[in-house]
N, C-alpha and C positions, 0 to 999 in steps of 0.2 A: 627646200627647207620645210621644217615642220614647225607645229608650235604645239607646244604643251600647256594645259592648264591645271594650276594647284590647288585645289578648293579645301582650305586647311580650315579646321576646328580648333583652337587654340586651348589651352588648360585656361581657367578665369586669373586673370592678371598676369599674363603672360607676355600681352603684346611686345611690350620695351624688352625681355630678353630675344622673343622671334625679331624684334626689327636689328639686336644686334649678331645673330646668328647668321640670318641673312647680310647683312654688310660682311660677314668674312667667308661666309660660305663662296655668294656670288663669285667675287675673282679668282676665285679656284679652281670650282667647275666651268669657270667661261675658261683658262688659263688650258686644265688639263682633258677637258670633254665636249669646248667648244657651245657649251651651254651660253647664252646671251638674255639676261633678263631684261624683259621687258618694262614689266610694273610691277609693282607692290601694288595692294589696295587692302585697305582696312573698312570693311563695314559700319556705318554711323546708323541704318535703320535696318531693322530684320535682324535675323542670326546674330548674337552677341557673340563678342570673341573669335570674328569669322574674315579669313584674310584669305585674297585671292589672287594666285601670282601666275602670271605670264611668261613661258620663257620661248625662246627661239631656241628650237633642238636643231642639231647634223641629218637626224633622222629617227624613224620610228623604234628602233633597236637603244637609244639614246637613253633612257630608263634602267634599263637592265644594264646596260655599260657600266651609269655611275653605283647602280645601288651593288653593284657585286664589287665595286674600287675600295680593296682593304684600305684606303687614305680616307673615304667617304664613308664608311664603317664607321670610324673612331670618332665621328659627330652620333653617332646613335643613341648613346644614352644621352646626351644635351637635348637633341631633339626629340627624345622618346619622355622628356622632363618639361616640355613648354608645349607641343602638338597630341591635341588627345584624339584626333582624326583627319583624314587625308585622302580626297580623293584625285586622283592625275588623271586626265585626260592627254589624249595625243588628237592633236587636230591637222588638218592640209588647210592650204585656202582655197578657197573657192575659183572656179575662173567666172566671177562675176566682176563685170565694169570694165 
């Protein structure tokens, strides 16, 4: 398994529509790409308007899957309306412990 990290930029006063984007997003891509969100996190010191989400990917090709899924398209302009930057990391764990 892999994990993903989202280090999103938000547009200013955005939060409450990304926190309701994610509530419909999530069961969809866990539903159709096997995607499994971890956490949400919202920033209270540092970066304003900075939200950093965790998911559990199938694997590292798992990005490219959902972002070419014409169904995952049709959120583009909603999310291209609330997220003014984004960056994704793809992580392994470690074999430590």
């Amino acid at each position: 398994m892999m994990y993903l990290q989202a280090s999103i930029k938000l547009h200013p006063g955005k939060l409450p529509d990304f926190i309701s984007l994610i509530n419909e997003i999530a069961p969809v891509i866990n539903k159709k790409h096997g995607w499994k969100l971890l956490g949400s996190y919202g920033g209270l010191v540092g970066r304003l308007d900075t939200v950093v989400d965790w998911w559990e990917v199938p694997d590292a090709n798992a990005v490219t899957a959902l972002l070419t899924d014409p169904d995952f398209q049709k959120w583009g302009p909603r999310i291209h309306d609330i997220v003014e930057d984004e960056v994704l990391t793809i992580l392994t764990k470690l074999p430590i412990g």
